[in-house]
Steps between C-alpha positions, in 0.01 A plus 500: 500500500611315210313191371648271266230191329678216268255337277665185356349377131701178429909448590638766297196834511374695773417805611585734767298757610672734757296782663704773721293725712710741698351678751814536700868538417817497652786551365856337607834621269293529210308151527122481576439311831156292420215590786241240434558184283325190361625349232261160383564217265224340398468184234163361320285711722648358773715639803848437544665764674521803640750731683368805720550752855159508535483542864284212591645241629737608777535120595758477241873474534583778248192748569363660328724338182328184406434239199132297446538197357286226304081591427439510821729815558711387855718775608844396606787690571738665217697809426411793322614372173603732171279515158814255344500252788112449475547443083816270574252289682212528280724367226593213711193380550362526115833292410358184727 
């Protein structure tokens, strides 16, 4: 599993705090295959997003991929997206 926490300070500081627990691996040409995910971007204390397979809501479109958005955490459906796509859109969102 591999947890990734942005903690933004201002326009221009923050920090990320990544996590990587592997208790499984798989291995395709070379490239680690993630398991478990969650990666979570959170601003001021306050949730914002955050992308997981947690196999718990099987109502959704892209089980078990999924994305909770705004504080209150709604899961709606979304790819499994890469480490890059998930900073792309974090630095989106500080640049509003």
């Amino acid at each position: 599993m591999t947890i990734m926490v942005f903690y933004a300070f201002g326009l221009f500081f923050g920090i990320i705090l990544t996590s990587i627990f592997m208790r499984q691996s798989t291995l395709s040409l070379g490239y680690p295959v993630r398991i478990h995910y969650a990666y979570t971007f959170i601003q001021n204390g306050v949730h914002i997003f955050r992308y997981d397979n947690a196999p718990h809501h099987r109502n959704i479109l892209t089980f078990p991929h999924h994305k909770h958005v705004d504080s209150d955490e709604r899961p709606i459906p979304s790819d499994q997206p890469t480490l890059n796509q998930v900073i792309i859109e974090i630095d989106a969102l500080l640049e509003k």
